[in-house]
C-alpha distance (Angstrom), angle and dihedral (degrees) to the residues before:
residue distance angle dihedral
X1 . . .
X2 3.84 . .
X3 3.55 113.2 .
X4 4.17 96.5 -168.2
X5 3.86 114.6 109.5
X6 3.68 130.7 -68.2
X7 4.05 117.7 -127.8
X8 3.39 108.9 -145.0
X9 3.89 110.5 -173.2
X10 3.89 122.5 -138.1
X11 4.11 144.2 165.7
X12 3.37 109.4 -88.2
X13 3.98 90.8 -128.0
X14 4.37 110.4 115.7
X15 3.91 84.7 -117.9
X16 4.09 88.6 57.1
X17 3.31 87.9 39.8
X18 3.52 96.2 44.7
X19 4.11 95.6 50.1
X20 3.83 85.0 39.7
X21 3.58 97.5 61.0
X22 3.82 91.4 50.5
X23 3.78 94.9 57.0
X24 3.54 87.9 47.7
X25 3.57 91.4 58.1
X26 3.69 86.8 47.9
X27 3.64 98.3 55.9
X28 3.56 97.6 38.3
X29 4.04 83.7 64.0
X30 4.05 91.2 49.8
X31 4.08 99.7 41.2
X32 3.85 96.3 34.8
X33 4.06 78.1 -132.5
X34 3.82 126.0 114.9
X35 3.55 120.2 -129.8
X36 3.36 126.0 -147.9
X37 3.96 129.5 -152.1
X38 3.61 129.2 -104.8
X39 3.83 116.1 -170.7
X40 4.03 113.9 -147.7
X41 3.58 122.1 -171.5
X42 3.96 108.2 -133.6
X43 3.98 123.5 -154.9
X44 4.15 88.4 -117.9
X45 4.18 87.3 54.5
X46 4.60 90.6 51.2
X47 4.00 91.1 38.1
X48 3.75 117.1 89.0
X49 3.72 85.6 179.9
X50 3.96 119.7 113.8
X51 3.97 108.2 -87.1
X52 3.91 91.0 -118.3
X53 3.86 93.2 49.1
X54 3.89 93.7 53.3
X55 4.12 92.0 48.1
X56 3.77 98.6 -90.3
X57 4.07 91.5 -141.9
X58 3.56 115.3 101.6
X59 4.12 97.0 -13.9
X60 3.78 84.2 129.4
X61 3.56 101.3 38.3
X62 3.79 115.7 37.6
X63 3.82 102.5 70.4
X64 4.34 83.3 54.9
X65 3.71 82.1 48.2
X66 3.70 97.0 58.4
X67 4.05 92.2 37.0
X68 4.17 83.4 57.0
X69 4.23 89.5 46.6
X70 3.66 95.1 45.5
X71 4.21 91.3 53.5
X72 3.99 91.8 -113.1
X73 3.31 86.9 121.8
X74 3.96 145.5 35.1
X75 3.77 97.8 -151.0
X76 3.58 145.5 -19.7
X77 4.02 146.7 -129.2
X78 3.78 125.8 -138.4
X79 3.47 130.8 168.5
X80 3.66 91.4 -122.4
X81 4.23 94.0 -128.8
X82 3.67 84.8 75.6
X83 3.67 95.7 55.1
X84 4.08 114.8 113.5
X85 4.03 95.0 -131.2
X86 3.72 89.6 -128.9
X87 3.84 105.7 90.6
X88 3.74 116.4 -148.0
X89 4.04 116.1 -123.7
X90 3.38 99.2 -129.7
X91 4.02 93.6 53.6
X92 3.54 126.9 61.0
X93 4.01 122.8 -152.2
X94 4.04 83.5 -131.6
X95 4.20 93.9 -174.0
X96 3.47 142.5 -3.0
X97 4.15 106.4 -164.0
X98 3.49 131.2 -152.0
X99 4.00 105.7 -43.4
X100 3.82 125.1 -127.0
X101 3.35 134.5 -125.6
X102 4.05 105.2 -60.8
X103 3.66 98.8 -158.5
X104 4.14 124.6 122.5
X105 3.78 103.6 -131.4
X106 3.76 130.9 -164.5
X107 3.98 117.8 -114.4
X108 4.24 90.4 -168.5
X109 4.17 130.2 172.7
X110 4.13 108.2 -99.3
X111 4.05 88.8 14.1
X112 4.04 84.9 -84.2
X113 3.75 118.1 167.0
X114 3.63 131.4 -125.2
X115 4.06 89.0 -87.9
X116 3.25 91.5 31.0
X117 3.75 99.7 63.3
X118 4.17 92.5 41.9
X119 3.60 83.8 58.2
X120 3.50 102.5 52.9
X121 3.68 95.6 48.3
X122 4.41 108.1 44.0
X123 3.63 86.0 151.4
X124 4.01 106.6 63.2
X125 3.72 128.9 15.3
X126 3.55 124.5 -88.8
X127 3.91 113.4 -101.2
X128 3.53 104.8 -143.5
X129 4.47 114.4 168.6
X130 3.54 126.4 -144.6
X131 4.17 132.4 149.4
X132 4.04 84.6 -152.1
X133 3.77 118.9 106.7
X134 3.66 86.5 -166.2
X135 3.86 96.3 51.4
X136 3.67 86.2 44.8
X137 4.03 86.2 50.2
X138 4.41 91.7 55.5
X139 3.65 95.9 33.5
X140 3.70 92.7 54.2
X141 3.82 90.1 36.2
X142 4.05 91.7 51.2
X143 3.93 93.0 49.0
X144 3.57 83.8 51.1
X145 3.45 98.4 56.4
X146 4.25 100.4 43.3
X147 4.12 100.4 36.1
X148 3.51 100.7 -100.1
X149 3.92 129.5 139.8
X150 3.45 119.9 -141.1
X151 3.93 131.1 155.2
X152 4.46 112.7 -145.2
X153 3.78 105.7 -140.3
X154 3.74 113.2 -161.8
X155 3.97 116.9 -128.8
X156 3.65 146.0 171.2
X157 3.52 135.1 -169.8
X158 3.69 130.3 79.4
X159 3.54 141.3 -46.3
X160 3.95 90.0 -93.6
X161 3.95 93.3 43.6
X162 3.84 91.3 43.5
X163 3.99 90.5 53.3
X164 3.58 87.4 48.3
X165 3.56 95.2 67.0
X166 3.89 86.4 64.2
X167 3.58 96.1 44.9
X168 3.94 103.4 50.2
X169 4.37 80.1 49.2
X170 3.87 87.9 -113.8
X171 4.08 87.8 124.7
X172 3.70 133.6 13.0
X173 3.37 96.8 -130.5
X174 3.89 147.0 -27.4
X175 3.81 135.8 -134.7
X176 3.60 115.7 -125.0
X177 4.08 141.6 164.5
X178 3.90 120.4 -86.3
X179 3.50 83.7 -141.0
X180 3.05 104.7 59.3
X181 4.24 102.6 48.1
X182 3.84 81.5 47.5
X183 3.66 89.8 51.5
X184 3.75 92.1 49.2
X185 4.01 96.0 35.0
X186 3.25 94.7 -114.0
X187 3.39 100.1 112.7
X188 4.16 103.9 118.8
X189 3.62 82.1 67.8
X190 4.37 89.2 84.6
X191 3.67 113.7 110.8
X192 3.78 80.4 -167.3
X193 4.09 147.1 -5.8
X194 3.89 105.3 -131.1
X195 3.64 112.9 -134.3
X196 4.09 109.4 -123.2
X197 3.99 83.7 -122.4
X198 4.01 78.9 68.8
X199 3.34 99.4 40.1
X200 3.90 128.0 3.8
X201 3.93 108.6 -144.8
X202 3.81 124.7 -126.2
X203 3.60 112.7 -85.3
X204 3.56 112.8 -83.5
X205 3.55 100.7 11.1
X206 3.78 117.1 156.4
X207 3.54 89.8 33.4
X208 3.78 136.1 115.1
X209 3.60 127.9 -137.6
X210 4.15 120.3 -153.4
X211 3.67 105.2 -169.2
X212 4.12 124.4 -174.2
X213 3.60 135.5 162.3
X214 4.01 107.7 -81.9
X215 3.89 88.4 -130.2
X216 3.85 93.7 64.6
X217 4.26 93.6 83.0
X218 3.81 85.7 172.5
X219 3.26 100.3 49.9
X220 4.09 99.2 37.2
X221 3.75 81.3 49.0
X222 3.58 102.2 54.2
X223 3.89 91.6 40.5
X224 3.85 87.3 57.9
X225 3.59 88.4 65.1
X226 4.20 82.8 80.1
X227 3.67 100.2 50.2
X228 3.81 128.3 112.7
X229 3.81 116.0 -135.4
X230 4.39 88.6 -161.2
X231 3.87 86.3 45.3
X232 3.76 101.7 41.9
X233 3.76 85.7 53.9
X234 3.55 103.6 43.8
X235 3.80 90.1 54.2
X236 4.03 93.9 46.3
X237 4.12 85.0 60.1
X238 3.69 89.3 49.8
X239 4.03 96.6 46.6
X240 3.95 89.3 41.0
X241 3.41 88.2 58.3
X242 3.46 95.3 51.7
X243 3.77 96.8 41.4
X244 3.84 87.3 53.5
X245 4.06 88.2 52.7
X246 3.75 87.2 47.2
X247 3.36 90.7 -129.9
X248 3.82 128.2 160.8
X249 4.10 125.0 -133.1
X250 3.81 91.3 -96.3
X251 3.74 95.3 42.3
X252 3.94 111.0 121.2
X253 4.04 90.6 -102.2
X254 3.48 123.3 131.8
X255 3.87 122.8 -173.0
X256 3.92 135.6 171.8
X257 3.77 125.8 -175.4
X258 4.21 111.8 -161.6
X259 3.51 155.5 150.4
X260 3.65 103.3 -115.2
X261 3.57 97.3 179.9
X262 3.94 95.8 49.5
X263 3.87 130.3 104.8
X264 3.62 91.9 179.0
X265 3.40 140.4 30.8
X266 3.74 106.4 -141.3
X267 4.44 93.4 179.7
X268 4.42 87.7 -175.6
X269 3.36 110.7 88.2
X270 4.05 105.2 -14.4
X271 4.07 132.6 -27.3
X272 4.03 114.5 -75.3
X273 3.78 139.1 -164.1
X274 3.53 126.5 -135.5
X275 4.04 88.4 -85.1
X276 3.43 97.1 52.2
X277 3.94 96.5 -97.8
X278 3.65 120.8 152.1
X279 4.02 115.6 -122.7
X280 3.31 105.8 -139.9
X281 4.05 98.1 178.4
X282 3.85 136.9 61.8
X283 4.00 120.9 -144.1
X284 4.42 105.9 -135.7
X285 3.92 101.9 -169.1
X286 3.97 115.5 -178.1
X287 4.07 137.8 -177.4
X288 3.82 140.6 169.1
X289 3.56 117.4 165.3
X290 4.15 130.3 146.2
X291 3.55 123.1 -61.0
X292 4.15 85.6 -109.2
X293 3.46 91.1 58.1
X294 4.07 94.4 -126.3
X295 3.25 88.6 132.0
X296 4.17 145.9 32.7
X297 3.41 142.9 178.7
X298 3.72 101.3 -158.4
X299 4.18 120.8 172.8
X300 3.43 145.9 148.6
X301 3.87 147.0 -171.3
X302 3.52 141.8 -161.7
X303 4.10 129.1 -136.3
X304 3.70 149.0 165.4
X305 4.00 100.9 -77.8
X306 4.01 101.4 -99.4
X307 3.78 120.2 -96.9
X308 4.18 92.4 -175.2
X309 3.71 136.0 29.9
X310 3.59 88.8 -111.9
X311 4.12 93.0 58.4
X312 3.76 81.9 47.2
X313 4.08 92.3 52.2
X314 3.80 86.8 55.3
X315 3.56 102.9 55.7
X316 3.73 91.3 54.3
X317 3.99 91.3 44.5
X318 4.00 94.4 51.5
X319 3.83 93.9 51.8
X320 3.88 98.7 44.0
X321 3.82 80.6 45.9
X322 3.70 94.6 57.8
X323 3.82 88.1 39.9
X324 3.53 93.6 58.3
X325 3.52 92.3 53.1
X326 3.97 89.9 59.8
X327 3.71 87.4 55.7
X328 3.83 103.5 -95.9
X329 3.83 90.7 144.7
X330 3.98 88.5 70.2
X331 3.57 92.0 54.3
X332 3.50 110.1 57.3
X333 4.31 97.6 64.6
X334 3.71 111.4 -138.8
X335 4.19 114.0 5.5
X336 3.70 118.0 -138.3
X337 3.85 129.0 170.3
C-alpha cells in the first residue's frame, strides 16, 4: 500500500483548520501515512452575503467536493451541519468520528447569562448576534415565552470576528457552537451552555464529516476505522428529518437525536447508564418555526436505538412526517435542498 502522504482538503477558516488538523492526526495513526493539508477557498468563506441569501446548501462544501472529484485531494473534512443531505454517488461519507458537544452556547459581555443579561438591561432590548435563522427562530421564541426583550442581529464572520462584536460593546452577546470554542480551546470563554430545551441545535452539529471518493475501497476502508456507529446514527435521524422537511442547511430547523436516559455512553457493545443498564431507545426532537419566534412546531419521538442506516432513515422520516402535519412546511419560507 502506498506509504506517500494523504491530502486531506479543508476551509481555510482556524475552526476548519483546527478540526482538520485533528482528523489528520487521527488518520495518520490508522494508515501509518501522514497527511498533509490542502487549504480550499469555499463560496460561503468569499461571500459577505447572508448564508440564506447566497443558497445556504452546500456554500461550504461544494468547492471541497469538486477538489475531491478532480483527484486534488484524497479526502475531505466537513463539519457535517453544512452537508446538503443528498449524498452524491460518486462520493462516499467514509466516517463520521466521535461527535462533540452539540449544544448552542452563549459568548455574552461580563459572562452574564441569558436571564442575566435581560435583567440588567429593562430599558432597551437585548442585542444578541447570530447568522442562524433557526437560532434566531428559538431565541426569539424563548424571549417570547418568559417576558424578556431581546433584538437577533444577523452576523457572519468567524468565531474571533463574531466575539468581537461583544467585546468592542457593539452586541451583548452572540450564539455560537460548543463545538467549535472546544475545537479552538476557547471554550472558558461561555457565559452560558444553552440547554437544547432552549434551543435545539442544527442537525448534525458537533459532528465531523470524512468524505472520499466511493471508488477508493482502500482508502474509504481505512477511514472507516474512525467512525462512530452511536454517532453515525444519531446524525442520520437528524438529516432524515430534515431531508423529509425539505429543508436546506440554513433553514430554521433544529434537530437532536439522544439518549435521554444515559449517564454514559459505553459505544462497545451497546449504550449504558451509570448502573450498567442497557438503553435500548433514542430521543428524535425536531422544530422549525419563524425567525420571530411567533410561532413553532416543536415534536419529538422515541425508538429502538438504530441497528442499520435504514432504521436510522425512519426515525427522522416519522417525526418530520408528524411535523408536517402541524404545519411546519408553512414556516420555513422558501424550501431548498
Amino acid at each position: 500500500m502506498d506509504k506517500g502522504p494523504l491530502r486531506l482538503g479543508t476551509r481555510r477558516s482556524q475552526l476548519a483548520m483546527a478540526q482538520s488538523g485533528l482528523v489528520a492526526d487521527a488518520v495518520s495513526q490508522v494508515t501509518g501515512r501522514p497527511v498533509e493539508l490542502v487549504e480550499i477557498t469555499t463560496h460561503g468563506d468569499t461571500s459577505r452575503e447572508n448564508l440564506a441569501q447566497i443558497g445556504g446548501t452546500g456554500v461550504f462544501v461544494t468547492a471541497l467536493r469538486d477538489a475531491l472529484l478532480r483527484g486534488e485531494v484524497d479526502f475531505a473534512v466537513h463539519s457535517l451541519k453544512d452537508l446538503p443531505t443528498a449524498q452524491p454517488d460518486d462520493l462516499v461519507l467514509a466516517a463520521v468520528p466521535v461527535r462533540e458537544d452539540p449544544r448552542d452556547v452563549l459568548v455574552a459581555r461580563d459572562g452574564l447569562t441569558l436571564a442575566e443579561l435581560t435583567a440588567s438591561t429593562p430599558e432597551r432590548p437585548v442585542r444578541i448576534g447570530t447568522g442562524s435563522p433557526r437560532r434566531m427562530a428559538q431565541l426569539n421564541a424563548y424571549a417570547r415565552n418568559h417576558g424578556m426583550t431581546i433584538e437577533t442581529v444577523a452576523i457572519r464572520g468567524n468565531v474571533g470576528t463574531r466575539i468581537g462584536y461583544v467585546r468592542s460593546g457593539e452586541l451583548d452577546a452572540v450564539v455560537l457552537a460548543a463545538a467549535g470554542l472546544n475545537r479552538l480551546g476557547r471554550i472558558e470563554e461561555v457565559a452560558e451552555f444553552l440547554s437544547a430545551d432552549t434551543v435545539l441545535p442544527a442537525p448534525g452539529q458537533g459532528a465531523l464529516a470524512i468524505e472520499c471518493a466511493a471508488d477508493n475501497a482502500d482508502l474509504v476502508a481505512a477511514l472507516g476505522e474512525l467512525d462512530d456507529p452511536f454517532t453515525r446514527a444519531a446524525v442520520t435521524a437528524e438529516r432524515s428529518l430534515l431531508a423529509a422537511l425539505e429543508a436546506g442547511c440554513s433553514a430554521p430547523v433544529g434537530a437532536l437525536a439522544d439518549l435521554p436516559q444515559a449517564l454514559d455512553f459505553a459505544r462497545a457493545g451497546g449504550t449504558s447508564t451509570a448502573d450498567g443498564q442497557v438503553v435500548k431507545e433514542m430521543r428524535l426532537r425536531g422544530v422549525v418555526g419563524t425567525t420571530d419566534g411567533s410561532t413553532l412546531v416543536q415534536l419529538s419521538t422515541t425508538g429502538p436505538v438504530p441497528e442499520t442506516y435504514d432504521q436510522a432513515m425512519a426515525l427522522g422520516r416519522e417525526l418530520a412526517a408528524e411535523m408536517l402535519a402541524k404545519g411546519a412546511a408553512g414556516l420555513m419560507g422558501e424550501r431548498a435542498l
